[in-house]
C-alpha positions, 0 to 999 in steps of 0.5 A: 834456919839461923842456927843451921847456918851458923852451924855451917860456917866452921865448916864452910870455911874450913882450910880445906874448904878455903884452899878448894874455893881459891884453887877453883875460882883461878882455875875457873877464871882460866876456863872460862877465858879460853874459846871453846871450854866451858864450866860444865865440861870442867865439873864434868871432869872433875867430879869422878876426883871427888869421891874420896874428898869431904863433901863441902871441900869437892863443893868448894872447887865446883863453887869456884870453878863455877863463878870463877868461870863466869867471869873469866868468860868476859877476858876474850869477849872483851879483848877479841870479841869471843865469848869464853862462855855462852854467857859472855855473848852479851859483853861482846857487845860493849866490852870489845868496842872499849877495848879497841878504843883503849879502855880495855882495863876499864872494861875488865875492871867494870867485868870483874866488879859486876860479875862479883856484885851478881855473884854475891846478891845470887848467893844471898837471894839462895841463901834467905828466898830458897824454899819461897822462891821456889814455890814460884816455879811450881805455878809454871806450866808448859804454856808459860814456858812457851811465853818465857821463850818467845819473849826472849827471843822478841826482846833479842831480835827487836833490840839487839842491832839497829835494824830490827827486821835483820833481827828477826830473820837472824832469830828465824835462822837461829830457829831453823837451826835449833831444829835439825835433829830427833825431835823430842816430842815426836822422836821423829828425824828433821833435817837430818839428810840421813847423816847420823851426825846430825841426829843429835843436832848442831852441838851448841859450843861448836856453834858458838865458837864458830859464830863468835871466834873465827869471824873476829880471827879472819879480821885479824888475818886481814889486818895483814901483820898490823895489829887488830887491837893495839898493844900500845894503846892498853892502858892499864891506868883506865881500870877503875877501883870498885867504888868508883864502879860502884857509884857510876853502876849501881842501878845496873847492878840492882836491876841485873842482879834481879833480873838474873836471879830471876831467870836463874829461878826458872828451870830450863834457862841459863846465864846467857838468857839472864845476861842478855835480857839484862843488857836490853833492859839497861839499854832500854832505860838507858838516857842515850840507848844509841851509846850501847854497842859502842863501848858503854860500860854500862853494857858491860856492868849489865851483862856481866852482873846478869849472868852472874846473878843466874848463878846460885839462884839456878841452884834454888830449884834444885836443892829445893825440888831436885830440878835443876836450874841449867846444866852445872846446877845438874851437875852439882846434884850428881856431886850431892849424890856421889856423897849420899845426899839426896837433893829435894825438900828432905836436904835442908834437913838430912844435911843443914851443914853441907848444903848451907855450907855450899851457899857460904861458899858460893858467896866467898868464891864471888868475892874472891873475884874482887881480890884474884879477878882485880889483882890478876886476871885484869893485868895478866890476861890483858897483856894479850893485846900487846901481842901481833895479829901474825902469833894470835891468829894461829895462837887463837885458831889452837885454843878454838880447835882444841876446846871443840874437838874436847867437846865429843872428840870428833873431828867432823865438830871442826868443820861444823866450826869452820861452816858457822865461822863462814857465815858468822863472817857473811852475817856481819859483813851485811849486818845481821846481829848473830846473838838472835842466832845463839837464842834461837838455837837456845829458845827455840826447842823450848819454845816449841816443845812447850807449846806442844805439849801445851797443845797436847794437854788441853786437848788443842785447845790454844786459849790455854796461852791467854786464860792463864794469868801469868801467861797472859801477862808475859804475852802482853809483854812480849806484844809491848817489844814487837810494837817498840820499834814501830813506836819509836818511829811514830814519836820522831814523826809527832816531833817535826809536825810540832816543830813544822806546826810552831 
């Protein structure tokens, strides 16, 4: 393994191979800051440009485009509260808030460094726990994947917003959502209302866009020419240098980037999982929880580091065993295979160079953020704030409508947008968290095609969800979620009968 990797490294890190992670990681870090495109649909274009280049130089731009997106995702999440990608949903949460108080340079700074630090541990954790790592996934049955998926949306639902019971109705709802379409065990129709557009189901970008992206533009609009977020009050002087970052995030850091490797591990789930389950677990073991949602710039450091971790640990499965860990970790096994490479146990062997050469340069293009994300993506991208709400409302109303109708080019896409949009505005007006929403759209099918086919191979019978061990332990974890808020409300009880009884 040492040798194959020092073999790679000349490669790796070839001019070419250089000028593709550099051109990929700008050109990242700018998709992922506009609503509405996303990294799958840039690689998805890019990869038909690839067939005349040397492997390791076409993986080099997907290496780049990949982290570099990412990232670039927190830019409008922070300055506007519109995720550029789905896994910026979490950073809207603290990002925002920081930016309407002025601390917008802070938040991108803390973005940029966190984003890089999950980065590189993803990268390393590929690079040393790949083969054993993946053995992990192999204990993973339908049952288990059930459990993954209702602990995600327990965890979501209870700990994101202040009422927990708007929390589960927004993840009924999500749920409700997730369904329409053919079902994938059955084949059967749901909710469908026999229009062949929604056969395939709500498309999950435009459903994000129009939950995210427009209620912010309507408060905009009704700023009435008044600047939603003053120009004036970006101060660039509130950035923080990476050690400063460093001391004050270091613990977030360790624990989201464990956190996100972990989920990156397990196939089927993705950057915006990662990202939320690490910002509820800061939030948890936080000393002052009631600071989160308000401009903490540990949410931030969380959530960016949690998504970012997922990276390189998504490709672990499918280099390994040729599953692909989220829909980009797909893709790059198309690029493998465009180039003759069969992904699988035999890679590590029939390419040592091409495949360690691709984990180098997953690991250089998350530092390339601390040097392209610090020196130009903080300063140039913030400057949106200083422009008024009269030039953004419609500037931002473009970019959404392009980057949705790019998806599958159908304008039915922009009135989908336009319905979510109205009732993201309704939620938010009487307080309902939106992020349950997102996972259970996302969950959701998961949730519920594993436990049917769970159900379908022990033969209906449902202990299979509690004799297993790892399932059992998840369950008891999910149980231990639902039952937080109740505790929380006993410990203030025993608190004033003490106080009543001294």
């Amino acid at each position: 393994m040492l040798d194959a990797f020092l073999h790679a490294i000349p490669a790796a890190l070839h001019w070419t191979s250089v000028l593709g992670m550099v051109v990929g990681t700008i050109a990242g870090i700018l998709i992922g800051a506009l609503p509405g495109l996303n990294p799958v649909m840039a690689i998805a274009l890019l990869l038909p440009l690839t067939y005349g280049m040397d492997p390791l130089t076409a993986l080099a731009l997907v290496a780049g485009i990949y982290n570099g997106s990412m990232y670039g995702g927190a830019i409008p999440a922070i300055l506007l509260r519109i995720p550029g990608t789905p896994a910026a949903i979490a950073t809207t949460f603290d990002g925002h808030p920081m930016a309407r108080r002025g601390d917008a340079g802070h938040a991108l700074s803390v973005a940029c460094w966190s984003s890089a630090i999950g980065g590189m541990a993803s990268a390393i954790a590929l690079l040393t726990l790949a083969p054993l790592l993946s053995l992990v996934t192999l204990a993973f049955g339908p049952a288990e994947y059930f459990w993954v998926a209702v602990f995600g949306l327990a965890s979501i639902a209870v700990l994101v917003g202040g009422d927990p019971l708007k929390g589960l109705i927004s993840a009924a709802l999500g749920l409700l959502i997730g369904m329409v379409g053919v079902d994938q065990v059955s084949g059967q129709a749901r909710y469908t209302f026999d229009s062949l557009y929604l056969l395939s189901g709500f498309e999950l970008i435009v459903v994000l866009v129009g939950l995210y992206a427009l209620p912010p533009v309507m408060e905009m609009a009704e700023a009435r020419g008044g600047d939603l977020l003053r120009g004036a009050s970006l101060k660039f002087k509130s950035a923080i240098s990476f050690l400063s970052a460093l001391r004050s995030h270091w613990k977030t850091w360790t624990r989201s980037s464990l956190i996100g490797i972990a989920v990156g591990i397990l196939p089927g789930a993705g950057g915006n999982i990662a990202a939320l389950l690490s910002y509820n677990e800061a939030k948890r073991s936080s000393k002052d929880p009631e600071s989160y949602g308000k401009g903490n710039p540990d949410g931030v450091a969380a959530a960016e580091c949690g998504n970012n971790a997922d990276n390189a640990s998504a490709m672990i499965p499918a280099l390994t065993l040729g599953i692909p860990g989220n829909l980009i970790a797909a893709l790059i096994l198309g690029a493998l295979m465009i180039h003759g490479l069969q992904p699988g146990p035999r890679l590590f062997h029939d390419a040592p160079d091409v495949v360690y050469g691709f984990m180098i340069q997953l690991f250089v293009t998350s530092a390339l953020l601390l040097l392209l994300g610090g020196l130009l993506a903080t300063r140039l991208f913030a400057q949106v704030l200083r422009l008024p709400s009269q030039v953004l409302v419609p500037l931002v109303l473009v970019l959404m409508a392009i980057g949705v109708y790019t998806v599958n080019g159908r304008v039915s896409d922009l009135y989908v947008m336009l319905g979510f949009g109205l009732l993201g505005y309704i939620l938010e007006k009487l307080d309902f968290p939106l992020a349950p929403i997102i996972l259970g759209l996302l969950l959701g099918p998961m949730a519920e095609q594993n436990f049917r086919l769970a159900m379908m191979i022990s033969r209906d019978d449902w202990t299979v969800f509690l004799t297993r061990p790892i399932s059992l332990g998840i369950a008891i974890l999910t149980a231990l979620v639902l039952l937080m808020p109740l505790l929380r409300r006993i410990n203030p009880l025993r608190r004033k009968k003490q106080a009543s009884a001294d």
